[in-house]
MIPAVO-252468 format. One record per atom (N, C-alpha, C): atom name; residue number from 1; x, y, z; residue in one letter. Coordinates in pm, 1 decimal. Example, Ala and Ser with C-alpha at 12.3 -4.5 7.8 and 13.67 -1.06 7.14 Angstrom:
2
KOLTOR|site|pos|px|py|pz|code
KOLTOR|N|1|1319.0|-569.0|780.0|A
KOLTOR|CA|1|1230.0|-450.0|780.0|A
KOLTOR|C|1|1320.0|-330.0|780.0|A
KOLTOR|N|2|1285.0|-225.0|708.0|S
KOLTOR|CA|2|1367.0|-106.0|714.0|S
KOLTOR|C|2|1290.0|3.0|787.0|S
***
This chain:
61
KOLTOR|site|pos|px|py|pz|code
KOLTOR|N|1|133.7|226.4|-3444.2|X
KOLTOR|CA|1|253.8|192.0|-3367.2|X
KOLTOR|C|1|227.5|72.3|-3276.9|X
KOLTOR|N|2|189.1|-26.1|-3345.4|X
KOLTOR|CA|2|152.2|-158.7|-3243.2|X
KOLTOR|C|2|277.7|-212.9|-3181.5|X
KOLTOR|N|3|330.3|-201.9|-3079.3|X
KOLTOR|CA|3|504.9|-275.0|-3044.2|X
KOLTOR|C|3|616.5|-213.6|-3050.8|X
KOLTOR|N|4|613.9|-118.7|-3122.0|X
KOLTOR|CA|4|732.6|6.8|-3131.1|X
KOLTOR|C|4|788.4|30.5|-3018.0|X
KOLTOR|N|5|741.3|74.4|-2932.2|X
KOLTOR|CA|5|800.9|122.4|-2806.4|X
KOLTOR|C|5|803.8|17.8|-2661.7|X
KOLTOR|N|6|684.0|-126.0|-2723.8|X
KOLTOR|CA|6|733.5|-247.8|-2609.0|X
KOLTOR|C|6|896.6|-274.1|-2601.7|X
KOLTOR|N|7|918.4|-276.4|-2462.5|X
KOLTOR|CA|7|1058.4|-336.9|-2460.1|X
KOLTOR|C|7|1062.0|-442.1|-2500.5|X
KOLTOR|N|8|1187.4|-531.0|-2497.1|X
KOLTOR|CA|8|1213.2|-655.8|-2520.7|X
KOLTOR|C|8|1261.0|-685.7|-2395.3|X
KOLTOR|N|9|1185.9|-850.6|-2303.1|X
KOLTOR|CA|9|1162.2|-848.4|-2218.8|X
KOLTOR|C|9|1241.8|-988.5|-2215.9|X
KOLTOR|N|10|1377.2|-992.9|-2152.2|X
KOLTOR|CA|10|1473.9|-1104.3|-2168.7|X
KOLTOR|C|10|1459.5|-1149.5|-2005.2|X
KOLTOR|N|11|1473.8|-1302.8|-2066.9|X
KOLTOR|CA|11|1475.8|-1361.2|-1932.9|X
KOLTOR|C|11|1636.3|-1421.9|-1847.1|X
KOLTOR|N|12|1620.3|-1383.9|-1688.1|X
KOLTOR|CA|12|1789.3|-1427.0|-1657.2|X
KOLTOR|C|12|1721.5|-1552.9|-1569.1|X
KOLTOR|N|13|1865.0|-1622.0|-1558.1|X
KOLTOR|CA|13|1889.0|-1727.1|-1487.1|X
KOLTOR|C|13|2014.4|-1750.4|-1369.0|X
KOLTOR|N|14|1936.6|-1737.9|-1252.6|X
KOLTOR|CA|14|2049.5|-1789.8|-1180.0|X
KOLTOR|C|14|2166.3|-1888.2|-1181.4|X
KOLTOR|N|15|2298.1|-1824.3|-1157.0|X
KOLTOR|CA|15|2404.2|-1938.7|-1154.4|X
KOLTOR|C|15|2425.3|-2040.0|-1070.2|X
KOLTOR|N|16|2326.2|-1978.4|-940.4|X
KOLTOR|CA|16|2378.0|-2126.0|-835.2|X
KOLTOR|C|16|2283.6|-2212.9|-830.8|X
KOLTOR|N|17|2169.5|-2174.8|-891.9|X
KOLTOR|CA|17|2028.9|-2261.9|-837.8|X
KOLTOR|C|17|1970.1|-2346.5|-997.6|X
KOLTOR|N|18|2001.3|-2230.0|-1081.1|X
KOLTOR|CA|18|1915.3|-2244.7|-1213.6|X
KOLTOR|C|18|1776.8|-2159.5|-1229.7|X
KOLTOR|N|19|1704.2|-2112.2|-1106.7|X
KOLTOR|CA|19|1613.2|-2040.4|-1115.2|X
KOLTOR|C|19|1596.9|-1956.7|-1270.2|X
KOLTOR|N|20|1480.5|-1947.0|-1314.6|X
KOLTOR|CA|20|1496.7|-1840.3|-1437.5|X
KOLTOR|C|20|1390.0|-1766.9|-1364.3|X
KOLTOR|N|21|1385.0|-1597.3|-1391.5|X
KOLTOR|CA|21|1303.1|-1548.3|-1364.7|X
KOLTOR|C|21|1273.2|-1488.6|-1491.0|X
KOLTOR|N|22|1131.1|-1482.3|-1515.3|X
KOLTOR|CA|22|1076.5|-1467.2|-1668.7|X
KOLTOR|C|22|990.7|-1363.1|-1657.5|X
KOLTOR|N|23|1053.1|-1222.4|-1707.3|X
KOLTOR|CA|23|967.0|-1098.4|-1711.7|X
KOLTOR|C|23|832.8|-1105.2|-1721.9|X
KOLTOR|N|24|749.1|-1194.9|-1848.0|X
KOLTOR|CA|24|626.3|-1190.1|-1827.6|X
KOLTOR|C|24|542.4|-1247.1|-1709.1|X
KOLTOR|N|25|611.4|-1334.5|-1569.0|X
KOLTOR|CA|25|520.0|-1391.7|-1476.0|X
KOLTOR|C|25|602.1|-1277.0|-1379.1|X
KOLTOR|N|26|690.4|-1187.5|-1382.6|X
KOLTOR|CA|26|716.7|-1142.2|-1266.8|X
KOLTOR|C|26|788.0|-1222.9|-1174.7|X
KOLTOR|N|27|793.6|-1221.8|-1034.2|X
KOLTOR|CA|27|796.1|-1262.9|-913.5|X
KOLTOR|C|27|712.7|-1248.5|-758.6|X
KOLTOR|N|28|630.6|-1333.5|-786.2|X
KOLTOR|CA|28|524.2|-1291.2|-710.1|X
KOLTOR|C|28|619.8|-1323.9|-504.7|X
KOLTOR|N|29|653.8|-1401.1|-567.1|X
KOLTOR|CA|29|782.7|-1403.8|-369.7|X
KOLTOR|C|29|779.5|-1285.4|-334.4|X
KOLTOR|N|30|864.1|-1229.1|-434.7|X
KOLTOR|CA|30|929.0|-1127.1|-454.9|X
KOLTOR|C|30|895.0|-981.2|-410.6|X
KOLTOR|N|31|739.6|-1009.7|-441.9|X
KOLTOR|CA|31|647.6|-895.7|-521.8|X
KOLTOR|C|31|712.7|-793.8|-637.1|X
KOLTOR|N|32|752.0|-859.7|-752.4|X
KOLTOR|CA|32|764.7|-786.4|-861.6|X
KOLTOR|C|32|676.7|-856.2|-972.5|X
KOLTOR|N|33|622.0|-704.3|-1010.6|X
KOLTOR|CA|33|485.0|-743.2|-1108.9|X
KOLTOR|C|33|533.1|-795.8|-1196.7|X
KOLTOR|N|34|427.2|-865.9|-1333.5|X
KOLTOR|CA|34|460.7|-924.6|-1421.5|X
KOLTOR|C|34|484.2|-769.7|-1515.0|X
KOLTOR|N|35|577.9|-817.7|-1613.5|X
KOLTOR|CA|35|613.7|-761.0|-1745.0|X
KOLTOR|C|35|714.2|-648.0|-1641.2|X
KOLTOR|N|36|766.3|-678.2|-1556.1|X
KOLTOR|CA|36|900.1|-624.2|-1506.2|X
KOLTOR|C|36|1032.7|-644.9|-1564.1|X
KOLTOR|N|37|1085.3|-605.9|-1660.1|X
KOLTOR|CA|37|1237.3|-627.6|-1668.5|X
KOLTOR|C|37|1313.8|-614.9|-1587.6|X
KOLTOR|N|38|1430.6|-750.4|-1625.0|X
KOLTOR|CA|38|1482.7|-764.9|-1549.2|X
KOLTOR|C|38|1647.9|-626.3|-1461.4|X
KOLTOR|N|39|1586.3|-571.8|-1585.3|X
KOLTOR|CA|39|1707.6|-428.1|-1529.5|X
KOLTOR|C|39|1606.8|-363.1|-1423.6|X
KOLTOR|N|40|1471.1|-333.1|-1426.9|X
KOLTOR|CA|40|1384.9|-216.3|-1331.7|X
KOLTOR|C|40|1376.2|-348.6|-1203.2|X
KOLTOR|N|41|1412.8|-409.4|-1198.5|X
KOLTOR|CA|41|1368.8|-484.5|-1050.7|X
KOLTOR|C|41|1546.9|-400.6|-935.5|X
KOLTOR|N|42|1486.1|-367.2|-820.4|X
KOLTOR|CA|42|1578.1|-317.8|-734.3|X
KOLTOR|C|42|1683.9|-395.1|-709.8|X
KOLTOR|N|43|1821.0|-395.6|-662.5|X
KOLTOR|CA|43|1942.9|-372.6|-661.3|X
KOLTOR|C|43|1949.9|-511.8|-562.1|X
KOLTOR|N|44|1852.3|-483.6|-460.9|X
KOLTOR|CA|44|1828.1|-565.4|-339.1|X
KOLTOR|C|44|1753.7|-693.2|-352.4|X
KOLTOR|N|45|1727.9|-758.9|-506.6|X
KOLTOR|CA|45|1640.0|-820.3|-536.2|X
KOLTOR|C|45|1747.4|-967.9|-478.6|X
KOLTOR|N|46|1678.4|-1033.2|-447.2|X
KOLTOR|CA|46|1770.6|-1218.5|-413.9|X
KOLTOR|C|46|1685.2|-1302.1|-501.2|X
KOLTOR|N|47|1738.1|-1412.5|-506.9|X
KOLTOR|CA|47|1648.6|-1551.3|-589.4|X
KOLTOR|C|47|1572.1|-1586.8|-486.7|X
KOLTOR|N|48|1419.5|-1614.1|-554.5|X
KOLTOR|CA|48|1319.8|-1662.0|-470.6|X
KOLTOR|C|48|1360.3|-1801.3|-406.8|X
KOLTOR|N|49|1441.3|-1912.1|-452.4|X
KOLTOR|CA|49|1525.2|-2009.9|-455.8|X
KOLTOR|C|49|1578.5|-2050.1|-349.1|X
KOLTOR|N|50|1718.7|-1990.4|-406.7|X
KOLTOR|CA|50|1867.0|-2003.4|-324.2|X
KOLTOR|C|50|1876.6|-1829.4|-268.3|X
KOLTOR|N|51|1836.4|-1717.2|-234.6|X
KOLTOR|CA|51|1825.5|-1578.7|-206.6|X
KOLTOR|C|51|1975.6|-1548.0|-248.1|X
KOLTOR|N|52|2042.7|-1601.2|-353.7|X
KOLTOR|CA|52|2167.7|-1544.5|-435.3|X
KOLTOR|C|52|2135.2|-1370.0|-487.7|X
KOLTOR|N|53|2246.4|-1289.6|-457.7|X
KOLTOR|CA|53|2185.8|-1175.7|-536.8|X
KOLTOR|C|53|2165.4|-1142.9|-667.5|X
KOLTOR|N|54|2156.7|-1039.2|-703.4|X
KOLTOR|CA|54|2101.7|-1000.7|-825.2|X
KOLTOR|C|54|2187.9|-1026.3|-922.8|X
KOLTOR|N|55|2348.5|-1004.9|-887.7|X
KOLTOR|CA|55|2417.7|-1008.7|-942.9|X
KOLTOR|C|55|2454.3|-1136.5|-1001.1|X
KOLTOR|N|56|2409.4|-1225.2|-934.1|X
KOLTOR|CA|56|2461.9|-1365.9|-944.6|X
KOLTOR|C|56|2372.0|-1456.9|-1079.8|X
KOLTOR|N|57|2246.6|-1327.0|-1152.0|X
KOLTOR|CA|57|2195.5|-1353.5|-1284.8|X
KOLTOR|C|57|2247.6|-1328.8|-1370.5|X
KOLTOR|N|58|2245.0|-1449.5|-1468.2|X
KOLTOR|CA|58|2314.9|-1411.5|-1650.4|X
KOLTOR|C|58|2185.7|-1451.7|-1738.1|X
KOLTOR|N|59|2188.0|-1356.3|-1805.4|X
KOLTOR|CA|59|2082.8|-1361.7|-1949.2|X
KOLTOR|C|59|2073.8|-1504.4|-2019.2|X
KOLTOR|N|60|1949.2|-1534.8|-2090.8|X
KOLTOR|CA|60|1919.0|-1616.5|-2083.3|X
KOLTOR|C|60|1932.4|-1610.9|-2248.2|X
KOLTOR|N|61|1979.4|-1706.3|-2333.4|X
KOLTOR|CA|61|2015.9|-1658.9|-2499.5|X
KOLTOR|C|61|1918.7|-1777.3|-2563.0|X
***
């Protein structure tokens, strides 16, 4: 079962700044570890950036 059960680890991008935050480096500002998806990071999370909220990320295609 090599990968079966890895998530798929999508990266978002802020709308006001452009920031991308990229599951595999985490956010070290932040303190969110690497290989964090971007759904398990808390509610309260802002852009290391512009501190836009969480909400203000769209997926990255």
């Amino acid at each position: 079962m090599s990968g079966e059960n890895k998530k798929k680890l999508v990266s978002y991008r802020c709308c006001h700044c452009g920031y991308i935050y990229e599951p595999s480096q985490g956010c070290e500002k932040n303190k969110v570890k690497p290989e964090t998806s971007f759904e398990e990071i808390p509610e309260d999370y802002r852009c290391p950036v512009c501190k836009s909220k969480k909400s203000g990320f769209v997926p990255v295609k």
